[in-house]
N, C-alpha and C positions, 0 to 999 in steps of 0.2 A: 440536580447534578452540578457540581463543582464544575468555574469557569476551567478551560483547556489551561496548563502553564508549555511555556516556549523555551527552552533551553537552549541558547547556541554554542554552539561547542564545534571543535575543531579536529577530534579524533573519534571513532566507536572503536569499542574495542568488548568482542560479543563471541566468548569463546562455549564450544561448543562442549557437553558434558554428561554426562548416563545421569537417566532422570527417568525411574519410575511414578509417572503421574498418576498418582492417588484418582483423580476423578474419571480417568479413562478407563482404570480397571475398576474400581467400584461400580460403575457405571454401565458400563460395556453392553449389557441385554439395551440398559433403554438407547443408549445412545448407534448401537448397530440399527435395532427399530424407527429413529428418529431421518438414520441417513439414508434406510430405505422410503421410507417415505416422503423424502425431500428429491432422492434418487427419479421417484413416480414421476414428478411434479417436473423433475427437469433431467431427461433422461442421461443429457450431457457429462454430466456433472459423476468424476471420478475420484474411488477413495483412496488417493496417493499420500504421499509421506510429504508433513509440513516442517518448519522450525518455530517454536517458540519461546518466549522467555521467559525467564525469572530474576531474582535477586536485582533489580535496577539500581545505578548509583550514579549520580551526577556530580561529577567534583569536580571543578572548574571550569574549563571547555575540554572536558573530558567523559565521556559517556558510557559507563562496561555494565555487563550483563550475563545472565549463563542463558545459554540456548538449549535447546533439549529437540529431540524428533518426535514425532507423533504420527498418528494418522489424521489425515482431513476430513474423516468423519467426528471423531473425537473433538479435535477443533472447531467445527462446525456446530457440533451441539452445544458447546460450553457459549459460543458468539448468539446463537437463540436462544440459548436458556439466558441469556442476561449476566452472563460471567457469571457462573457462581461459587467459582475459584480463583478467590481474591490474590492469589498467591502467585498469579504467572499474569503473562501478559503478552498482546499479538503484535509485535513489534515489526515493522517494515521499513522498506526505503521506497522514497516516489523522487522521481523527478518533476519539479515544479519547470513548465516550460513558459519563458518570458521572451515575448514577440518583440520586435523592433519599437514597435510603437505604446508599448507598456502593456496589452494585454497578456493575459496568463490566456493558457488555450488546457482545457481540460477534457476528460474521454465522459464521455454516458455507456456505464456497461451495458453491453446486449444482453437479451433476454432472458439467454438457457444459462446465464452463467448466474449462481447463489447470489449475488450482491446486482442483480440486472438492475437498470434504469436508476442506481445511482452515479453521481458525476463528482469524478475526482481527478487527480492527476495517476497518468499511468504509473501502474505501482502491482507487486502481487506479493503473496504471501512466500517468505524464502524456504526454500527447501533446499534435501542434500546434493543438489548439484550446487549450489550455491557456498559450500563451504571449502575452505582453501586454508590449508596448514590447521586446523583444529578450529579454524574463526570463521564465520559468517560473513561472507563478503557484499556487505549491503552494496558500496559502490557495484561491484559486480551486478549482483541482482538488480540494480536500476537499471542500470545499464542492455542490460536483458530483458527485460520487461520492454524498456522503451523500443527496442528493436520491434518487440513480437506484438505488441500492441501499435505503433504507430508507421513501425517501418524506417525511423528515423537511427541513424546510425551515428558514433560520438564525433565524427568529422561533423556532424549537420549542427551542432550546439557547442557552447562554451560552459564546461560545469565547474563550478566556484568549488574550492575547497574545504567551506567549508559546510556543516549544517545546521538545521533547524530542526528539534527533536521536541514535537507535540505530544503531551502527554495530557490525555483527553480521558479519564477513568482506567478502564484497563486496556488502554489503545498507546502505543508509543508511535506514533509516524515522524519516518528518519527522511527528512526534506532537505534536497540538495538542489539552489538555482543553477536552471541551465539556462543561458542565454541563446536565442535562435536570431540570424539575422535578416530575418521574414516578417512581414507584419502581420497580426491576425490573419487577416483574411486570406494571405497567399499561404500561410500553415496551415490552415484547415484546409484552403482545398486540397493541399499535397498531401497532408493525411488520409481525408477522405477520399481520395483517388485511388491511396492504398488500400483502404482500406474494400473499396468496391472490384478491387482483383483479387479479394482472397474469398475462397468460400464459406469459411465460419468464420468472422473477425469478431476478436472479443470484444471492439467496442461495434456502440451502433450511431454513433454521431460524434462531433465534437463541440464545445461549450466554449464562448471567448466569453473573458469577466474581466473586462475595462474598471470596475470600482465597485462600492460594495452595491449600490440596487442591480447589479447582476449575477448577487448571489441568490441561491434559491434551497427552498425547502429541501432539494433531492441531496446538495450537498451535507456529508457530514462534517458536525460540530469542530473536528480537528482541522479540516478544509477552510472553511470559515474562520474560523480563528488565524488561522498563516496569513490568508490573504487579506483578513482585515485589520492587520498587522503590518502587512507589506502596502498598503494601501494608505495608513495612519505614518509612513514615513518611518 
């Protein structure tokens, strides 16, 4: 696999557009088959409408793209099968959260959810609530994620204007620093406090990573590249 490239740029601009995808209807028997039995394995796990992309272009600090809907079964399989639709790509937005004292604080998914026991920053896949005037509103969807996942609200962080756009094979993650003024250790536990009042929380811990030996295998390849990037100054 090719190293990740980093693109900073200052605008996305990810308008949303009718897109019959070829591999969801070709597909459809194995791929309904595939998300019932990913369904068995994790009962949780529901088949709603996702956003995905296509056509990507990077022109200056400028970032556009066409989005398309789908279902998150179809998505699902195309991410196990190893993409094997070179043609579109799962683009998101994460908030990278940075403690007072230089630690990055990241989530470990829990269990029953498809991507369980990897550690990223809180981030999820956008869907159509997420779309405003025709466009994708990635800040938006950080912004939402961060809430439902940690509890933190945009009063709690400082988010820089602009981003960091990882593009790791057929992975684009749309990275925006938000600054928190807590140090490690007083973020997780206010996280984790949160998180031990809810009764499904979609993480099941949180990860502080002061430099790169506390990076770890569970992180993905795009993960690792940001922060050791952020890390290299």
């Amino acid at each position: 696999m090719t190293s990740p490239i980093i693109h900073h740029v200052t605008t996305l601009d990810l308008c949303v557009q009718p897109f019959v995808w070829p591999f969801a209807t070709e597909r459809r028997e194995d791929i309904d088959a595939h998300f019932r039995a990913r369904q068995a394995e994790k009962p949780q796990m529901w088949n709603g409408r996702v956003l995905m992309g296509r056509n990507p272009v990077f022109a200056g600090k400028h970032f556009s793209a066409d989005a398309f809907e789908t279902s998150f079964a179809s998505f699902l399989a195309w991410r196990d099968w190893d993409y094997p639709d070179k043609d579109v790509f799962d683009g998101f937005g994460m908030g990278a959260l940075r403690c007072s004292d230089g630690a990055f604080a990241l989530g470990e998914m829990g269990p029953q959810n498809a991507t369980g026991g990897r550690v990223y920053f809180p981030s999820g896949t956008p869907d159509p609530s997420d779309i405003r005037n025709g466009k994708v509103d990635i800040a938006g969807s950080v912004v939402r994620e961060m809430e439902e996942e940690t509890g933190l609200l945009p009063a709690d962080y400082r988010a820089h204007s602009d981003w960091d756009c990882v593009v790791s094979g057929a992975i684009i993650a749309m990275i925006r620093m938000l600054d928190v003024e807590l140090t490690g250790e007083a973020l997780r536990g206010r996280i984790e406090a949160n998180l031990a009042r809810q009764q499904q929380p979609e993480l099941s811990g949180i990860h502080l990573v002061r430099g790169p030996r506390d990076l770890t295998p569970a992180m993905p390849r795009f993960i690792t590249a940001y922060l050791e990037r952020q890390f290299s100054g």
